[in-house]
N, C-alpha and C positions, 0 to 999 in steps of 0.2 A: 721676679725672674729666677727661673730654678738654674741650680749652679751649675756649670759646663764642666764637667768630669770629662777627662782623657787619659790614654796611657801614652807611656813615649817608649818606641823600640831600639835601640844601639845595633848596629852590625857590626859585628867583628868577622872578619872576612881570613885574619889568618891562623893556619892551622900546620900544626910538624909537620904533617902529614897526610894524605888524602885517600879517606877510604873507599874502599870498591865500588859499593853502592849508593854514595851521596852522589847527589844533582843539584845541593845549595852551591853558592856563587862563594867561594871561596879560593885563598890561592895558597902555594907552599914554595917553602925557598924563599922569601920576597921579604926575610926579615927587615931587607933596610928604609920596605916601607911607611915600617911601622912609626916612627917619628913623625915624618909626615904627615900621614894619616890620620894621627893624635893631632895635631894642629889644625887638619880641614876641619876635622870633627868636632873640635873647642869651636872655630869660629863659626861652624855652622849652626852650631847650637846656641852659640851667642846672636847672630844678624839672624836669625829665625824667631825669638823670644820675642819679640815686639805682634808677632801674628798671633799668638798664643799668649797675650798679655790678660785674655779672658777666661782663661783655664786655668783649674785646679789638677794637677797630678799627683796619682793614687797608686800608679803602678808604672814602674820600669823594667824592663825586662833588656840583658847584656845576651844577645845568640850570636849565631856563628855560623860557620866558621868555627875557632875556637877561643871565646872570651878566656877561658885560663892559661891559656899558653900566651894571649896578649900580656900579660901580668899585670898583678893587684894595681901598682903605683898609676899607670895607665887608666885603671878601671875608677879608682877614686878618683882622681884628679877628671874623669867626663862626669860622676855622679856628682863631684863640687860646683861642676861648670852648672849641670840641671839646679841642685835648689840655691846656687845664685841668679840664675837667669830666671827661675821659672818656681811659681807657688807647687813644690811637691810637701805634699802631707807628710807629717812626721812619723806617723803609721801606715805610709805607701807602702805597697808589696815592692821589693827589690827584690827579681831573680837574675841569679848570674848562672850561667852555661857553663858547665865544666866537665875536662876528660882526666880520669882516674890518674893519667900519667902526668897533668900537668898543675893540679890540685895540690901543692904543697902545703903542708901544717900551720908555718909561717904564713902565708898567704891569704889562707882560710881566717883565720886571726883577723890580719890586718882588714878585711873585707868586713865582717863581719864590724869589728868596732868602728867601722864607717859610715854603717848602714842596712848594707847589703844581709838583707832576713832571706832568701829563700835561693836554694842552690838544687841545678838541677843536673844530676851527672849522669854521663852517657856509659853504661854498665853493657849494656844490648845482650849480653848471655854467659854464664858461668862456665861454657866450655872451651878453653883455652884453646881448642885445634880449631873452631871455628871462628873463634876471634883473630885467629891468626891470619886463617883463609880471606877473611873480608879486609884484611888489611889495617885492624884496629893496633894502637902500640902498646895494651896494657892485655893484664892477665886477668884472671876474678878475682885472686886475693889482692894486687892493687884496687880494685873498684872497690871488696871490702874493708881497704885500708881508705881509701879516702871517704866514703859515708862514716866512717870512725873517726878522721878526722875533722868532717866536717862536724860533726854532729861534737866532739872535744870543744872545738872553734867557738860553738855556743850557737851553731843554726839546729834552729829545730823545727826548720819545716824543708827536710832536703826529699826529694822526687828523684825516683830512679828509673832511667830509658831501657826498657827490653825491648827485642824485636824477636819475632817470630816468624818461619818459615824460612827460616834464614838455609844452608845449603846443609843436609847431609844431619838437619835436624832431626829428631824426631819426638814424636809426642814428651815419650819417656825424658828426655832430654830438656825439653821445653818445661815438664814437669818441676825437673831439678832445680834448672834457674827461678824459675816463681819460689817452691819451697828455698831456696836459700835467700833471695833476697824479700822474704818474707821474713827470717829470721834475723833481718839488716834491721826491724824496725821504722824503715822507712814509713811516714805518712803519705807518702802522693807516690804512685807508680803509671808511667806511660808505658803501652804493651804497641806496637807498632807492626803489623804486618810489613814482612819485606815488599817493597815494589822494584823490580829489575826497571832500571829505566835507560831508555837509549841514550846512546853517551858517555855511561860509567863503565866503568871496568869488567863491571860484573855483567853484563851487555850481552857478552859471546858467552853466559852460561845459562840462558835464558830458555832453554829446551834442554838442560840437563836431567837426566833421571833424579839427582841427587836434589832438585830443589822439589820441596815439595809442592804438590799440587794441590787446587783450589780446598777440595775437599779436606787436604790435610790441615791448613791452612786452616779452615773453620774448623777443625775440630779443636786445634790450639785455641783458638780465640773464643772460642763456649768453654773449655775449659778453665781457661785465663777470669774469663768474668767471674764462673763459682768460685773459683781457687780464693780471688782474691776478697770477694761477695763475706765467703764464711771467715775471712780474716778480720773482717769490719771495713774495709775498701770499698765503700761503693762506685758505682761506674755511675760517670756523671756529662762523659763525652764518649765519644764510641771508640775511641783509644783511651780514655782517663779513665784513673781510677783514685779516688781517693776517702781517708778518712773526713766527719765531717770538721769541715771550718778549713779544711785543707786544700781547696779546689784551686787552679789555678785563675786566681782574680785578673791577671792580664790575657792571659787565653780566652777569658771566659769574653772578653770586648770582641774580639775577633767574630766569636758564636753568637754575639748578642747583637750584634752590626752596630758596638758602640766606637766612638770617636779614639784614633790615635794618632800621634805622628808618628814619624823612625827618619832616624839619620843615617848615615854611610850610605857605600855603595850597595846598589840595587834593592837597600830599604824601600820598603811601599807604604803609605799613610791613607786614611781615610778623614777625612775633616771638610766639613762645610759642603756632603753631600759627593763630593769630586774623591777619585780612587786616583794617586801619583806613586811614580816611585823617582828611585834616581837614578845616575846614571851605573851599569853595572861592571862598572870596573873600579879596584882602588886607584889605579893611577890617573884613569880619566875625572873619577870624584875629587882628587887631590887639586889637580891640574883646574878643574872645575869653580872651586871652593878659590883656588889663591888670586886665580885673574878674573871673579866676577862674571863666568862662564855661564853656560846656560846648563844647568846641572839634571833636568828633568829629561828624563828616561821615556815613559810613558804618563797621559793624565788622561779621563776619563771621569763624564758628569755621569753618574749613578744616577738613571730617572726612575721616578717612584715606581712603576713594575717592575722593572729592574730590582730596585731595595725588595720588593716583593716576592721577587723570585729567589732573593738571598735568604729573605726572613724566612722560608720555605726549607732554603737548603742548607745554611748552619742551623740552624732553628731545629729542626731533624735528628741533627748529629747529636745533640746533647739529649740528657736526663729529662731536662725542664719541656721541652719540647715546645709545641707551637697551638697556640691560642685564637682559635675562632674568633672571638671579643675584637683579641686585639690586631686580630690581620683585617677585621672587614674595618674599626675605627682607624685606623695607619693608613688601609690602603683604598677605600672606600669601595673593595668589590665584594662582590659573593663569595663565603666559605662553601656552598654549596655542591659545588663540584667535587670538593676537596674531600668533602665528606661523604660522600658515597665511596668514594676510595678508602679513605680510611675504613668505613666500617667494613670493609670487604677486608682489610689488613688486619681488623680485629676480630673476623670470622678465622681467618688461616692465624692465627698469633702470632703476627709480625709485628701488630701494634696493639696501645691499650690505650685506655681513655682515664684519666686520673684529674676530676674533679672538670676543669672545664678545656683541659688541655690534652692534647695526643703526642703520643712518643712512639719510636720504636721500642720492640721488644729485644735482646739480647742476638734473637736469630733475624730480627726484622734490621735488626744493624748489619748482619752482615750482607745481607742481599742492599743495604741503602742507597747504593749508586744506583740501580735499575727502580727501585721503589720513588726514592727519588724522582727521578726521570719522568716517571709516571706522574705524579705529582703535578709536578711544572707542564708537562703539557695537557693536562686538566686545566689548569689554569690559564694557558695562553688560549687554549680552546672557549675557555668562559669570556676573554677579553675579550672576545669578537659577539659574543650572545649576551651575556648579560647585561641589563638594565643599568645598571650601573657603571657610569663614566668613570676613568682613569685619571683623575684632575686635570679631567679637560680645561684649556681655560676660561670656557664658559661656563663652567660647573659652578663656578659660584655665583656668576649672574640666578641661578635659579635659588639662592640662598639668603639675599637680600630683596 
């Protein structure tokens, strides 16, 4: 029986401060319930470890929220509770989440001789009027002070968060921040296009002249890919970018539709086919966790066209891309459709074919939400025509 690999996700939900443009579930001010919340999260990780007595962990990943402003002693004392309760490998990826301003030297130390190999800081742009604007607490030369301390600390696999399109950018600007945090040495860089989303702050500036538009937008992100391309950075997700051996191995479960759990509030887990989360509040998760409450949020059975329609659409996103072979042996329907499509996306150079598998191509990533689209209803389209059943349950009467 081959060994059950999974990753496990931690939420840290509290942050100084709340910036313009986030839409994760986060809170501020609400220091006092941090305590607390360290205890649901001990004991859920503990009465949870009997479900997971089958699994080997390979990767943890601390987000947020803000895992650094939780502090170190907090963040050890959950990673002691995991490889007591739970077989994590001694060469698991540990990434911890952290903002420039709350990354202390000290910290970094103590994290680091605990474990904790892969740190990932939120930098999003070199130009201090615009970090201002969005409501971020640090400047560029802290973000360059904390990649230097982390990388002192003895991480040597730290990842640096840019964003692009951000308000009153522009190319030249966009430019800057790559060439300087190109010269951070960083191995792994995530490039994020802005999304204005209803709700945040940033909401009412959503038809501003000053953000740029779509077009400006891809021109950054073609840009961003060569920049980083001739560095030695390859793009390996349609935000990632990295040297090799540097990918993010817990991200990478997400794109690969492999197995994880997560704890905290409004964490979401994937395991034994079913998609759960919890519930989306720290106080209601606390309150949850102490009296034996009913902690689940949403759950959902993932059915095999379903998984097939995901294998499609993370499948996409990344470098590796997506395997004829192994979509019709998974899911037992016809590539057929799929590939008439594609080769149409590799007449326009949106896609390429690299040995037996298809990906986008750099500009085929940025059109991928409609490419996509098209995609998936190729496929529901074929669900109704082709010869091939969806593991029906008679399907295997015809197999015996």
């Amino acid at each position: 029986m081959a060994e059950r690999r999974i990753g496990i996700y931690i939420h840290i939900p509290f942050c100084a401060s709340r910036c313009d443009y986030c839409d994760f579930y986060s809170t501020c001010g609400r220091d006092e319930l941090m305590a607390p919340y360290q205890r649901a999260l001990l004991r859920h990780i503990r009465e949870f470890a009997l479900r997971l007595s089958d699994c080997t962990v390979d990767s943890v990943y601390f987000g947020g929220g803000t895992p650094s402003y939780y502090g170190a002693k907090y963040l050890i004392e959950l990673f002691d509770a995991l490889k007591k309760h739970y077989r994590v490998l001694v060469d698991a990826e540990v990434t911890l989440e952290a903002n420039p301003d709350s990354a202390d030297p000290r910290s970094l130390k103590l994290l680091r001789r605990e474990g904790f190999n892969r740190i990932s800081i939120g930098a999003q742009s070199s130009n201090d009027a615009i970090l201002r604007f969005i409501g971020r607490r640090h400047n560029w030369q802290q973000a360059v002070g904390a990649v230097n301390d982390a990388a002192e600390a003895g991480f040597e696999n730290i990842s640096l968060d840019l964003i692009y399109g951000l308000p009153a950018q522009s190319r030249e600007d966009w430019a800057s921040t790559l060439s300087l945090a190109l010269a951070l040495g960083c191995r792994h860089i995530s490039c994020y296009g802005l999304k204005i989303e209803e709700g945040t702050p940033m909401w009412r500036y959503r038809d501003h002249p000053d953000i740029p538009d779509d077009d400006a937008q891809a021109d950054m992100y073609l840009y961003a890919v060569d920049a980083l391309a001739d560095a030695g950075l390859a793009q390996y997700e349609i935000s990632n970018f990295a040297r090799r051996g540097f990918e993010s191995k817990h991200n990478m479960k997400y794109w690969r539709m492999e197995e994880y759990a997560a704890f905290g509030a409004s964490a979401a887990s994937f395991l034994d086919g079913r998609r759960f989360s919890w519930v989306k509040s720290a106080e209601k998760y606390i309150e949850a966790v102490e009296n034996g409450e009913e902690l689940l949020d949403e759950m959902e059975e993932v059915s095999l066209y379903e998984q097939s329609s995901e294998y499609i659409m993370l499948g996409m996103r990344t470098a590796l891309g997506i395997s004829p072979a192994e979509y019709e042996q998974r899911y037992l329907a016809s590539f057929k459709p799929l590939e008439q499509l594609m080769q149409s996306y590799l007449r326009l150079g949106l896609a390429k074919q690299t040995g037996d598998r298809w990906r986008f191509t750099p500009k085929g990533f940025l059109l991928s939400n409609r490419l996509i689209g098209e995609l998936l209803d190729a496929q529901a389209e074929s669900k109704f025509h082709e010869g091939m059943p969806w593991r029906r349950e008679d399907y295997y009467s015809t197999l015996y």
